[in-house]
TORKOL-4160 file (C-alpha; in steps of 0.2 Angstrom, whole numbers, padded with zeros to 4 digits, m for minus):
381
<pt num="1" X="0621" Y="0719" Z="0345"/>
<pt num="2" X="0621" Y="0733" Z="0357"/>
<pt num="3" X="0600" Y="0737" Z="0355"/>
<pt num="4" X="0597" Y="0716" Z="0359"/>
<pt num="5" X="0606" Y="0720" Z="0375"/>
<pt num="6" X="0598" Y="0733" Z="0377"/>
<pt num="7" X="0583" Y="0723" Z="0379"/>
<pt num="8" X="0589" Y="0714" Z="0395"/>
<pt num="9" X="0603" Y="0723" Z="0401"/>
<pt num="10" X="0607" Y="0739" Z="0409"/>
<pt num="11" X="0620" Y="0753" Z="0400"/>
<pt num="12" X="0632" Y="0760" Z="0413"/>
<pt num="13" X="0645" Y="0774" Z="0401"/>
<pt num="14" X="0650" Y="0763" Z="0386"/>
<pt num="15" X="0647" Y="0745" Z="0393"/>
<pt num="16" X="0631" Y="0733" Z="0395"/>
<pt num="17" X="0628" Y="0727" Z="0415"/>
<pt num="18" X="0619" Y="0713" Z="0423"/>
<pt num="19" X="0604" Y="0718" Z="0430"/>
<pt num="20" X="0603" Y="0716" Z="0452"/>
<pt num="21" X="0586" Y="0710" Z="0459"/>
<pt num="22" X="0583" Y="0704" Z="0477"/>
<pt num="23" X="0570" Y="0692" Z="0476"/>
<pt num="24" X="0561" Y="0689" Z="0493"/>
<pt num="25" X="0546" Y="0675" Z="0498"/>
<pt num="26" X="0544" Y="0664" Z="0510"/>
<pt num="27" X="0562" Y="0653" Z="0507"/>
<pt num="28" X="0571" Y="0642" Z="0516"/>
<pt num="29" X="0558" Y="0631" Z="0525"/>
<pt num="30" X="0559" Y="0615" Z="0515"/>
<pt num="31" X="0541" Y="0620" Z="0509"/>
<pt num="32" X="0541" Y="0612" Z="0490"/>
<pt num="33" X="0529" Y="0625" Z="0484"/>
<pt num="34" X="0538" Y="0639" Z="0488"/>
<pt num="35" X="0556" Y="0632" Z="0485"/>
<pt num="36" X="0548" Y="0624" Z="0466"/>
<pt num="37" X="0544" Y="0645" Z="0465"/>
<pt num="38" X="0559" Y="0651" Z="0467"/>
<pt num="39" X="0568" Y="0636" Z="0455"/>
<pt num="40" X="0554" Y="0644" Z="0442"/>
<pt num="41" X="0558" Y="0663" Z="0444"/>
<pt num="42" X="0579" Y="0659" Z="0444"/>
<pt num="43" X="0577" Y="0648" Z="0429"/>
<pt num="44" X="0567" Y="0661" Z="0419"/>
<pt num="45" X="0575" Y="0675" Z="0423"/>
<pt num="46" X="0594" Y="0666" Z="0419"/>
<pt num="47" X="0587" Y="0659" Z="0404"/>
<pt num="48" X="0586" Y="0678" Z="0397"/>
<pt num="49" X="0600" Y="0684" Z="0407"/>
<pt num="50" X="0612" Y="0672" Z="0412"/>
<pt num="51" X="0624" Y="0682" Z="0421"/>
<pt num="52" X="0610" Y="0692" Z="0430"/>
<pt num="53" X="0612" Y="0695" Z="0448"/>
<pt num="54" X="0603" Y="0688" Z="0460"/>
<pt num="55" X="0600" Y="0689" Z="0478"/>
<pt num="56" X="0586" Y="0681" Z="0488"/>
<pt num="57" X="0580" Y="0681" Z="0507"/>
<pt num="58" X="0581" Y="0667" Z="0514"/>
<pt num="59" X="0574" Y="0658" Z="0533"/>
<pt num="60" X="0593" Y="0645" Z="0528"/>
<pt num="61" X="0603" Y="0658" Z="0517"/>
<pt num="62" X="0616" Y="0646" Z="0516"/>
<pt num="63" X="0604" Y="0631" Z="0508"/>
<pt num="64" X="0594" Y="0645" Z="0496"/>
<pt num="65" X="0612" Y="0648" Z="0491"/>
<pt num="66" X="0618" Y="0631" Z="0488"/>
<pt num="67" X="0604" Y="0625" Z="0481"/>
<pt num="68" X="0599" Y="0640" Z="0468"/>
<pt num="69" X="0616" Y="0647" Z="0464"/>
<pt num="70" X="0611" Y="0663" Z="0473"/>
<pt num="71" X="0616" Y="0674" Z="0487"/>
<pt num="72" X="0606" Y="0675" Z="0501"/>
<pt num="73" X="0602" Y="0685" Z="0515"/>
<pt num="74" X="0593" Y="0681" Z="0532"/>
<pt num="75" X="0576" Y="0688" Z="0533"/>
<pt num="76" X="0577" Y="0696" Z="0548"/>
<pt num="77" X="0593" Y="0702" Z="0545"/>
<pt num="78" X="0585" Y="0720" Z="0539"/>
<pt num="79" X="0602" Y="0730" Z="0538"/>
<pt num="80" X="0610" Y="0718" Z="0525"/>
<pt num="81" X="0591" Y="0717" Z="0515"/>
<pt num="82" X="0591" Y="0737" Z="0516"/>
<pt num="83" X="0610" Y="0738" Z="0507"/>
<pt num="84" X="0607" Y="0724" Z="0494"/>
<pt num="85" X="0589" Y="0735" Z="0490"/>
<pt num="86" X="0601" Y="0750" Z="0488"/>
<pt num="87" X="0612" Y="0741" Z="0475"/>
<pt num="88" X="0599" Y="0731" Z="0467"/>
<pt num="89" X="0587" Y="0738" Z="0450"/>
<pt num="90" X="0573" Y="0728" Z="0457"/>
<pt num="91" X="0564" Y="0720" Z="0470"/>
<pt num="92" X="0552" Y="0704" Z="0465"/>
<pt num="93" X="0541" Y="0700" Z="0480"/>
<pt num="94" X="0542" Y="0681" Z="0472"/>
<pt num="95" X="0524" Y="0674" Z="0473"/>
<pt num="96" X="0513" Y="0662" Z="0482"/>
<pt num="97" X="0501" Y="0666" Z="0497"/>
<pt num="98" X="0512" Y="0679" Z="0504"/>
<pt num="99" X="0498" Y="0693" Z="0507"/>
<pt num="100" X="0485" Y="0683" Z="0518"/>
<pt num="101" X="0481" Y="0682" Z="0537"/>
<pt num="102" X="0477" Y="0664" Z="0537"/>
<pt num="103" X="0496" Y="0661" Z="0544"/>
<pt num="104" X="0494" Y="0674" Z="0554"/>
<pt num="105" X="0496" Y="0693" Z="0554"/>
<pt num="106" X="0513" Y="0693" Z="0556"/>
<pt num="107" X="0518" Y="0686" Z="0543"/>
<pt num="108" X="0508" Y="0697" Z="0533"/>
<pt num="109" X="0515" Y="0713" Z="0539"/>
<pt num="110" X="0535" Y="0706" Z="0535"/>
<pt num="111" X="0532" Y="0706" Z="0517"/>
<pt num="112" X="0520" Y="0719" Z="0516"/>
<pt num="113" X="0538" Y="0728" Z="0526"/>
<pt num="114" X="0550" Y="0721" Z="0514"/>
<pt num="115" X="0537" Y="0728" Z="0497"/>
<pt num="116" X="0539" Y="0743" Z="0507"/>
<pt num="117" X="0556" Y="0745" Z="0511"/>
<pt num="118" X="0560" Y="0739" Z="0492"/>
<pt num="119" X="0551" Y="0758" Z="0490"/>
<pt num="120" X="0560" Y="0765" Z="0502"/>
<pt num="121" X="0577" Y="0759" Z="0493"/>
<pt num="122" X="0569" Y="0768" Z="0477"/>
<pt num="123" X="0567" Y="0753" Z="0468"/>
<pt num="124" X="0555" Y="0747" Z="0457"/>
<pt num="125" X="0544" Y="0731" Z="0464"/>
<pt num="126" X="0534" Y="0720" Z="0456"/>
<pt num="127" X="0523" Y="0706" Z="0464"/>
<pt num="128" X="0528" Y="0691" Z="0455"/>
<pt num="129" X="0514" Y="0680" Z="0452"/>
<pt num="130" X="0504" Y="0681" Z="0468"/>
<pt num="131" X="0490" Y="0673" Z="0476"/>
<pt num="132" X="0481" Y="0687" Z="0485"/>
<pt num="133" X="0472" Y="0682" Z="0501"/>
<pt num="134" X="0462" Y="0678" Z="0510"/>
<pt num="135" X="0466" Y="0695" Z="0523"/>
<pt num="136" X="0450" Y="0696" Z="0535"/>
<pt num="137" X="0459" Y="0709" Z="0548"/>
<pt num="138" X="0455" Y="0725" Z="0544"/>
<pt num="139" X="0467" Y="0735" Z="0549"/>
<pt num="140" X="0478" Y="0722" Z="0536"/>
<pt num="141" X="0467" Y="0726" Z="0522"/>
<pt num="142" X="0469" Y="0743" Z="0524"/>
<pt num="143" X="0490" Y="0742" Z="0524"/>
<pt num="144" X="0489" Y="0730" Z="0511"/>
<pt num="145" X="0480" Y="0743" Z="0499"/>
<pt num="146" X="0494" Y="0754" Z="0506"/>
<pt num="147" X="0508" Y="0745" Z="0502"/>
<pt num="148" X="0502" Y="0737" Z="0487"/>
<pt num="149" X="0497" Y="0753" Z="0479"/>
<pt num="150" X="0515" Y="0757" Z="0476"/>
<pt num="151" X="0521" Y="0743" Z="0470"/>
<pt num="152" X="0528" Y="0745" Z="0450"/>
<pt num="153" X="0517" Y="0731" Z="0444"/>
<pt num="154" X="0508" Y="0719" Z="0452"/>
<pt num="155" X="0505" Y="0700" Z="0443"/>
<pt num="156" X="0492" Y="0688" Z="0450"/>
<pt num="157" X="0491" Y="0668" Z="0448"/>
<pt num="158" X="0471" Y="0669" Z="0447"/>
<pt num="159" X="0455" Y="0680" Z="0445"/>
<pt num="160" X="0450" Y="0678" Z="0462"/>
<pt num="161" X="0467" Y="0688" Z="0466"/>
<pt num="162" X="0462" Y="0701" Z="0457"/>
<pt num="163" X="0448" Y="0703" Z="0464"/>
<pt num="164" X="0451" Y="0703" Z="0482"/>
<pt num="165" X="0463" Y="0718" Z="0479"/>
<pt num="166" X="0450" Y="0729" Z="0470"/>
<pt num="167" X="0440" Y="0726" Z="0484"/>
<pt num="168" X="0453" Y="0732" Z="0495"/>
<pt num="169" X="0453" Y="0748" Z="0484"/>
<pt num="170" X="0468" Y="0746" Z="0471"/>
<pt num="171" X="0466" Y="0755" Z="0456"/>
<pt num="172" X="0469" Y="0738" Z="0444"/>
<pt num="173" X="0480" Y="0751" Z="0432"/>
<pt num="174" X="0494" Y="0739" Z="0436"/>
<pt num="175" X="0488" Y="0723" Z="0440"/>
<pt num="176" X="0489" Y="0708" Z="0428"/>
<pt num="177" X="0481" Y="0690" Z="0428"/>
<pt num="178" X="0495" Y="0677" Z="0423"/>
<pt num="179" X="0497" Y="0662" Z="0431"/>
<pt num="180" X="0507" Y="0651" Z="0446"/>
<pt num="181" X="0525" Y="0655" Z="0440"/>
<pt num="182" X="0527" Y="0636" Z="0445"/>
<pt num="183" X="0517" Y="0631" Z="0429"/>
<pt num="184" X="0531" Y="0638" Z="0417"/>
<pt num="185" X="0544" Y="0625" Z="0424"/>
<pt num="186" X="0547" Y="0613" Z="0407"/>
<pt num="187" X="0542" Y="0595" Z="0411"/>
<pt num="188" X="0556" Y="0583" Z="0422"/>
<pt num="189" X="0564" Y="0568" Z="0415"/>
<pt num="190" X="0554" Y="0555" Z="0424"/>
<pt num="191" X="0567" Y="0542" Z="0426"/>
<pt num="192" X="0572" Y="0552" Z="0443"/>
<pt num="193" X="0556" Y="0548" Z="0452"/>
<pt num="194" X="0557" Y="0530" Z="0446"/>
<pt num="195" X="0574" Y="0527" Z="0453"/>
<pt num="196" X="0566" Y="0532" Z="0471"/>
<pt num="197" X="0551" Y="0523" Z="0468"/>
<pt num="198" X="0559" Y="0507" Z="0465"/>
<pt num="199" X="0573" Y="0509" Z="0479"/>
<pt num="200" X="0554" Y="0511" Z="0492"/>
<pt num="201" X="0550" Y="0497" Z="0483"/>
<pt num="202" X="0536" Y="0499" Z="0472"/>
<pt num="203" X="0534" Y="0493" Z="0455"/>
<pt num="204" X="0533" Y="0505" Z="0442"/>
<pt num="205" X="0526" Y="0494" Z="0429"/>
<pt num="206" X="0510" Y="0494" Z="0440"/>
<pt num="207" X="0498" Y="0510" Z="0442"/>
<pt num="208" X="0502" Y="0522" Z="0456"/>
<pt num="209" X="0490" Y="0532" Z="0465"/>
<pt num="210" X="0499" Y="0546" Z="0474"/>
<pt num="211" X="0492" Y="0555" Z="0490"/>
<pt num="212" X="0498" Y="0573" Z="0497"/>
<pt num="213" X="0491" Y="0578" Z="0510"/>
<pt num="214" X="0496" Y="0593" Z="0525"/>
<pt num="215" X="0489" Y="0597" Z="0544"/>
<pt num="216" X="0473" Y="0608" Z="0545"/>
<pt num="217" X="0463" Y="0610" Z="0561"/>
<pt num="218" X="0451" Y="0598" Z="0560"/>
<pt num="219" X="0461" Y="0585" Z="0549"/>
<pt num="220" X="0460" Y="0567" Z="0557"/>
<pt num="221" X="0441" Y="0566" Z="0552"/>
<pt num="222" X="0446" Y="0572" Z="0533"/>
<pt num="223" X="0461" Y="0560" Z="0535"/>
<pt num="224" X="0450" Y="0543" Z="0542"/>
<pt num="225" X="0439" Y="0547" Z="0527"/>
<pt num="226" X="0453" Y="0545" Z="0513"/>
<pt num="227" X="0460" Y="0531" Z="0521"/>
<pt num="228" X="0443" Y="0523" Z="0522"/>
<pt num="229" X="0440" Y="0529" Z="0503"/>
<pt num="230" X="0458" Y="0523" Z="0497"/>
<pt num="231" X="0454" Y="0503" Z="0505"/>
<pt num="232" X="0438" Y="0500" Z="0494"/>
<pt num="233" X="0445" Y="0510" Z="0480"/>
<pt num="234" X="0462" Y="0498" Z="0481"/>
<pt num="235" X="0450" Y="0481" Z="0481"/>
<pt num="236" X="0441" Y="0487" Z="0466"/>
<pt num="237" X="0458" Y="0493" Z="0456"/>
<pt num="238" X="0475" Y="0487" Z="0454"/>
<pt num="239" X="0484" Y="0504" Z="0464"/>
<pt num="240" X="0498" Y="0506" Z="0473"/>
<pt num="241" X="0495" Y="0520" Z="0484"/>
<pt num="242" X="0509" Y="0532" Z="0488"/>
<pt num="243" X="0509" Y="0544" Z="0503"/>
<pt num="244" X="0521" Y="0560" Z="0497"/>
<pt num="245" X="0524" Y="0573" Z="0509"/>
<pt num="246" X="0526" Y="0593" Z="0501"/>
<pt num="247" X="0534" Y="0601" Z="0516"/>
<pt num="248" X="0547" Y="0591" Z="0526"/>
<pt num="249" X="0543" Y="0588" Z="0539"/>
<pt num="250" X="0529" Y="0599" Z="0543"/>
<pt num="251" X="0518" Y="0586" Z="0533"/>
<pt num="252" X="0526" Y="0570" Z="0539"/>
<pt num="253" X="0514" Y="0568" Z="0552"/>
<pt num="254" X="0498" Y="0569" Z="0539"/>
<pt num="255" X="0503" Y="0557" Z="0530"/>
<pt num="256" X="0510" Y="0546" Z="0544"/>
<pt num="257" X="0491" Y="0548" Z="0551"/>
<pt num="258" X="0482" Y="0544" Z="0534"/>
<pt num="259" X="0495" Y="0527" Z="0532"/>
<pt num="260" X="0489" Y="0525" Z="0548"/>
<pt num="261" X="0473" Y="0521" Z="0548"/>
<pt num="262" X="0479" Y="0510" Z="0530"/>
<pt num="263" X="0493" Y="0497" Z="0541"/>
<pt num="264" X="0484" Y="0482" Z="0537"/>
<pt num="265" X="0482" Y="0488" Z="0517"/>
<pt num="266" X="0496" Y="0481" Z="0505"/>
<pt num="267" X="0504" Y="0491" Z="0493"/>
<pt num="268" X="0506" Y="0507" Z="0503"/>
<pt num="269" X="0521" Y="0515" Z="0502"/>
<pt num="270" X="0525" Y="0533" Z="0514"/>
<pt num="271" X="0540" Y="0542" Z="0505"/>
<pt num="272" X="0546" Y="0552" Z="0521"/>
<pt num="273" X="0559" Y="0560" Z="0514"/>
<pt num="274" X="0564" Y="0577" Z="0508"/>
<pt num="275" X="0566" Y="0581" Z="0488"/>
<pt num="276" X="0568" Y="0594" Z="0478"/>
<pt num="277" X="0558" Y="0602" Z="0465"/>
<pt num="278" X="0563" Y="0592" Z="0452"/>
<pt num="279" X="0563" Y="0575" Z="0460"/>
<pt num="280" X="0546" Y="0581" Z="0466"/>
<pt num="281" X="0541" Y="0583" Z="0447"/>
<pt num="282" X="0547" Y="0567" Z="0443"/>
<pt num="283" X="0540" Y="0558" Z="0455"/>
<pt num="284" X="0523" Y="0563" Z="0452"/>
<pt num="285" X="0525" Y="0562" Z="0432"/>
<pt num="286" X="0525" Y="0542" Z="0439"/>
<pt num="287" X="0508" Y="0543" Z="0446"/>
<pt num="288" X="0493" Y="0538" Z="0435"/>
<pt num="289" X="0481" Y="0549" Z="0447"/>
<pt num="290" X="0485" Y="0563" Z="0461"/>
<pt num="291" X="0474" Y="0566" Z="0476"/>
<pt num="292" X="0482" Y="0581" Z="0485"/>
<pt num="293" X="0479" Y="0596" Z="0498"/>
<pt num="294" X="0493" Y="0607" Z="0495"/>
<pt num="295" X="0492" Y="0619" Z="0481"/>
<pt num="296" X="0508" Y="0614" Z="0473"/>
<pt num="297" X="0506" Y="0596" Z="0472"/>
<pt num="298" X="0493" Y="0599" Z="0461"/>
<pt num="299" X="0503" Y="0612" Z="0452"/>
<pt num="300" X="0516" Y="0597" Z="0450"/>
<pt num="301" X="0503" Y="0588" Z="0444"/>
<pt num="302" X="0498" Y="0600" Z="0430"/>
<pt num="303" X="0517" Y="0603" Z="0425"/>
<pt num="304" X="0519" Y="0584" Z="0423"/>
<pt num="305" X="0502" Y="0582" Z="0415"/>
<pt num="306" X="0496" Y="0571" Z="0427"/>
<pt num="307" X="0476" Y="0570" Z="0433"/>
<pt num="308" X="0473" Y="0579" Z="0448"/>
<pt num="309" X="0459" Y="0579" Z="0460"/>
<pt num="310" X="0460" Y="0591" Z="0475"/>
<pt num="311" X="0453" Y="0592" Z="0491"/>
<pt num="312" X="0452" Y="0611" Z="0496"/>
<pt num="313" X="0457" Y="0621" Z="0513"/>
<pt num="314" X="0459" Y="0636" Z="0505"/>
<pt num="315" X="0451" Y="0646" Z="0491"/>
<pt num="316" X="0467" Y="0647" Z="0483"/>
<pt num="317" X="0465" Y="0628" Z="0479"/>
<pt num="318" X="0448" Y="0629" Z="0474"/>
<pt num="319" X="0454" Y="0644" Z="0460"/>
<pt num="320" X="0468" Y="0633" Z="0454"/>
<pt num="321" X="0456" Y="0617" Z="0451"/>
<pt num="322" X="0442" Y="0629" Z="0443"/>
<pt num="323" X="0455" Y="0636" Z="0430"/>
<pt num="324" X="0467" Y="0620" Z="0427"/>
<pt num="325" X="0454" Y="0609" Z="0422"/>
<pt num="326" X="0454" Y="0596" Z="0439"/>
<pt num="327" X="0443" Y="0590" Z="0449"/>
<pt num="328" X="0440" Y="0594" Z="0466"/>
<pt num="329" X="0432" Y="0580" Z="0478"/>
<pt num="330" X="0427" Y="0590" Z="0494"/>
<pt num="331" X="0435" Y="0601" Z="0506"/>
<pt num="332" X="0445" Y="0596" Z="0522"/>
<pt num="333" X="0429" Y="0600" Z="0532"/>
<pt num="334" X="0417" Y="0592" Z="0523"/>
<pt num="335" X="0423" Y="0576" Z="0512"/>
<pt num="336" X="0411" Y="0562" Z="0510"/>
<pt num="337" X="0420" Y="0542" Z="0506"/>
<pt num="338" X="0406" Y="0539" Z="0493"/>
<pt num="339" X="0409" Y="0554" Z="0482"/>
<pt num="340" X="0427" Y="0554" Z="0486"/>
<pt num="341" X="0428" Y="0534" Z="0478"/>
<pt num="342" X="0418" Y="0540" Z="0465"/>
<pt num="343" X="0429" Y="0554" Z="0459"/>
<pt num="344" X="0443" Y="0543" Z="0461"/>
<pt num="345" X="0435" Y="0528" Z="0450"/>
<pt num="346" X="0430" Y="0541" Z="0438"/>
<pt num="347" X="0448" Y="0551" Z="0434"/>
<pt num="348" X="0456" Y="0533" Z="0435"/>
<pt num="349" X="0446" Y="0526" Z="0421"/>
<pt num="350" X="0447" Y="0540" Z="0410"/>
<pt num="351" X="0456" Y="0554" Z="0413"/>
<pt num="352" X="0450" Y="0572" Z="0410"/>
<pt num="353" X="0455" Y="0579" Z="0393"/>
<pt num="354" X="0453" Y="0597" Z="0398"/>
<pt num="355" X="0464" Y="0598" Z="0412"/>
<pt num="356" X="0479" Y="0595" Z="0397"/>
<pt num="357" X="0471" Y="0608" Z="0386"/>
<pt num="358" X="0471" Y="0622" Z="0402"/>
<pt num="359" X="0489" Y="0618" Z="0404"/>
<pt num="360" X="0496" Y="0625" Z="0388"/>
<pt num="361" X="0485" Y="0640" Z="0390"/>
<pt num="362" X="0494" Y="0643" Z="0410"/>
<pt num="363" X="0511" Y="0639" Z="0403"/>
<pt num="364" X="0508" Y="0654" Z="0389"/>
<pt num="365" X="0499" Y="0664" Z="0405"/>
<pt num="366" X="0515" Y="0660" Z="0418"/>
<pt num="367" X="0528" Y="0666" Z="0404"/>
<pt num="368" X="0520" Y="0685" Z="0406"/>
<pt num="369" X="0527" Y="0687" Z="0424"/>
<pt num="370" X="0546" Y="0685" Z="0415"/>
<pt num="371" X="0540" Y="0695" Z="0401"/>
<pt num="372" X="0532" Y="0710" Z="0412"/>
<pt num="373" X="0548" Y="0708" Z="0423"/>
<pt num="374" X="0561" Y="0715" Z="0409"/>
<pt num="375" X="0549" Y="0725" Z="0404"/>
<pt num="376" X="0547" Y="0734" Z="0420"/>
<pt num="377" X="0566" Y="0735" Z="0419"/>
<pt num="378" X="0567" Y="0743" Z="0404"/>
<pt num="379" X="0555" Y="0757" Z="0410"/>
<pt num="380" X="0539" Y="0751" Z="0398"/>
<pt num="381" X="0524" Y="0755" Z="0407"/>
């Protein structure tokens, strides 16, 4: 009995321990994504270790708590982070497009700080499941080979990931290609995301054609293009289009602007409300088709096993849709109505077969990240 333990847990004298990992990411900003990831990396790691400890920076500690069963620390509370690194076996810098300069450099130097001071703790650190990139600055790329360098393990959620850090100059000794840790979340009970359909008054014996979309510069031409791609696509199919904002409320007013420029369209619906990851799954397991921008609502989509079509901001996107199998119908600069409709006419009239067939393969691929994770703790290289 004492040797499974061992596999998990941590011998302190005669008696077994929970581990302690402080888990840090960009948490507590109603971003779907990012909060979906941390549902994914507290569900695997207390489905090997239910008692493990747990302790996650946080921009709302007390939500993250709440909602996750979690403590939680403010992230610019660097004392408190420094003492729970001190007591903790592990830092997990948990995943998603942390190391980029897109947002702005700021933010990149944080968690490139936090890696850093997990070190500086004497820790080991693992990069759970990142997406790497893009990081134009110089100067960043440079402290991002630093920082990364010394990090225990390093697991990315595509190829392209890889890449980018070998460029910078990583060795690759201890970087892995997995997956979104997102994609290893079991598929929702769908009779959640019918429930909120039907109270917003949409039928759900009818085909729903959900939309997500988020601000970008340049957005309203993208947006007046989808709205004038969903009106001829509706009068040539029996959809009911749904607007589904990922990040409340930073997207609200995307999809406010696309149902815009649809007011005189029936059977348009604007869900303005906030949900959390597993309503978010179980709505879009309702959907017959999803069009989106954000990454993870076409990660939802993949979960759920729903056809996806993209259109891309961000090479991130484009990686995703390359290795799950969808479709991508332009980019937010560039999106034409006419092949926009016909991507749309396309996936709703035959789904693709392949998308289905990726999907078992990411599942297998997300499950490394826990697997590496206990791995690193037990001291296997």
């Amino acid at each position: 009995a004492s040797r499974g333990l061992g596999d998990v847990y941590k011998r302190q004298g005669d008696i077994w321990v929970m581990n302690k990992i402080v888990i840090s990411g960009y948490y507590g900003f109603a971003n779907a994504g990012d909060e979906a990831m941390l549902t994914s990396i507290v569900r695997a790691l207390r489905g090997v270790q239910p008692e493990i400890d747990l302790t996650v920076i946080s921009g709302n500690p007390a939500e993250t708590s709440a909602k996750h069963k979690v403590k939680s620390i403010y992230r610019f509370n660097f004392f408190k982070i420094y003492n729970a690194l001190k007591n903790a076996d592990m830092l997990l810098s948990g995943g998603g497009s942390l190391l980029q300069d897109v947002t702005s450099l700021r933010s990149l130097f944080y968690y490139l700080f936090i890696i850093l001071m997990g070190k500086m703790a004497g820790k080991k650190v693992m990069l759970y499941s990142h997406g790497i990139g893009p990081i134009r600055n110089t100067l960043a790329r440079k402290l991002t080979r630093i920082v990364c360098s010394k990090a225990d393990l390093i697991t990315v959620r595509d190829a392209d990931s890889q890449t980018e850090l070998l460029k910078m100059g990583l060795s690759g000794r201890n970087i892995i290609v997995t997956a979104d840790s997102v994609l290893a979340l079991p598929v929702a009970d769908k009779t959640i995301g019918q429930k909120i359909l039907q109270n917003a008054g949409i039928d759900i014996n009818r085909p729903v054609l959900g939309i997500s979309v988020r601000p970008w510069a340049n957005d309203i031409n993208c947006f007046k293009v989808i709205a004038a791609a969903l009106k001829q696509f509706k009068s040539e199919h029996d959809a009911q289009i749904v607007l589904l904002p990922l990040q409340y409320p930073a997207d609200l007013k995307s999809c406010a602007a696309v149902n815009s420029f649809l007011k005189d369209e029936k059977d348009i619906y604007f869900l303005d409300s906030a949900y959390n990851t597993e309503e978010f799954l179980s709505l879009i397991g309702n959907f017959k088709l999803l069009l989106g921008m954000r990454l993870h609502a076409l990660v939802f989509a993949a979960v759920m096993k729903v056809p996806l079509l993209a259109i891309s901001y961000d090479p991130k996107v484009d990686a995703f849709v390359n290795t799950a199998g969808g479709v991508l119908a332009g980019s937010v600069d560039d999106i034409k109505k006419e092949q926009l409709i016909n991507v749309l006419k396309a996936a709703w009239c035959k789904p693709p077969v392949v998308q289905n067939e990726r999907m078992e393969q990411l599942r297998s691929k997300a499950q490394l990240n826990l697997e590496r994770t206990f791995a690193l703790l037990r001291g296997e290289e």
